[in-house]
C-alpha positions in Angstrom: -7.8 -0.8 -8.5 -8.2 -4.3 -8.4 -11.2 -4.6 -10.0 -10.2 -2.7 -12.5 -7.0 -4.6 -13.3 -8.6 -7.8 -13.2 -11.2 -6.6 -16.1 -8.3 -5.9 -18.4 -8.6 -8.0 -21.9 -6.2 -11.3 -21.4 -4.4 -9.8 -24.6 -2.8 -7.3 -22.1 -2.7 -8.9 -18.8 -1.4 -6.4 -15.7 1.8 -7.9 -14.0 1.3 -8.5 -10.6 4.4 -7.3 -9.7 3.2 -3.7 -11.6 -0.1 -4.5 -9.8 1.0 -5.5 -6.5 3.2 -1.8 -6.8 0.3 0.3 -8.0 -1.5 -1.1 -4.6 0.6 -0.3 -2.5 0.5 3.4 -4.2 -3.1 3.3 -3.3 -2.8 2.5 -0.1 -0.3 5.2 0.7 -2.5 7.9 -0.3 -5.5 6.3 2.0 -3.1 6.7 4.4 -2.3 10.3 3.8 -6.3 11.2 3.4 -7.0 9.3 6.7 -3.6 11.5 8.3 -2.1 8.2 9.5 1.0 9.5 7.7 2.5 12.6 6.7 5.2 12.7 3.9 8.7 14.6 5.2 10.6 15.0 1.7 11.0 11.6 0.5 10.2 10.2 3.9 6.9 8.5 5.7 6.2 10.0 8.8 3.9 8.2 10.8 1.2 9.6 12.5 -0.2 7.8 15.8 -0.8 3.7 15.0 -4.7 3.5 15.0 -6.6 1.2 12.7 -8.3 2.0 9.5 -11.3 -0.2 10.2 -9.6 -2.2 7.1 -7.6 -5.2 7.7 -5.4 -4.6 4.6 -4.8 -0.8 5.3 -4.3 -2.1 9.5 -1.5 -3.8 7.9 0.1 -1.0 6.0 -0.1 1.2 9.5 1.3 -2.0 11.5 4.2 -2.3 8.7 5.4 1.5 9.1 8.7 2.4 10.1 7.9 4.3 14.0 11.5 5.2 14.2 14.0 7.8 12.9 15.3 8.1 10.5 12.0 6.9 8.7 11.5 5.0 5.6 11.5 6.6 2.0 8.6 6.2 -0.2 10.3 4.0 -2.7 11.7 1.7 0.1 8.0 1.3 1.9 5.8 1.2 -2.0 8.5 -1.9 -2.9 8.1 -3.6 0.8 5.2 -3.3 1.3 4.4 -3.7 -2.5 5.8 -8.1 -2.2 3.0 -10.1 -2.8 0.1 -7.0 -1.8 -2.1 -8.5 -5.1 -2.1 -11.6 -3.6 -3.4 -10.4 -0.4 -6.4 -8.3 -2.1 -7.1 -10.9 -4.1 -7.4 -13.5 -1.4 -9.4 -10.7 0.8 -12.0 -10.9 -2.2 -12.6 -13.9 -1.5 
């Protein structure tokens, strides 16, 4: 993702806010496919902490709400969303 935003014409540049949101996105559903989390309504459920073998997805399991009543979707995508194109971007490096 990005990769991809990054290879966008200057003449539309992605805002890394919009960018930094949409990764967060991503990393959510990695975290579903891997079953680290389940999804209760509008709430993360988090499975048992384990690593991803990823040090930005190892993040997003360390950064999850392990308590009731568990974080919303929007809540965790906009938390964990703050400066996340940063972060890929310096892990590119």
């Amino acid at each position: 993702l990005l990769m991809i935003a990054m290879d966008v014409p200057s003449s539309r540049p992605v805002e890394q806010g919009d960018l930094s949101l949409a990764l967060a996105g991503a990393e959510l559903v990695d975290l579903i496919e891997a079953q680290a989390i389940t999804l209760e309504d509008d709430r993360i459920v988090p499975g048992a902490q384990w690593t991803m073998g990823d040090r930005l997805l190892d993040g997003a399991v360390a950064s999850l709400v392990r308590q009731r009543p568990y974080e919303s979707v929007d809540d965790w995508l906009w938390r964990r969303g703050r400066g996340l194109s940063a972060a890929y971007r310096a892990d590119l490096e």
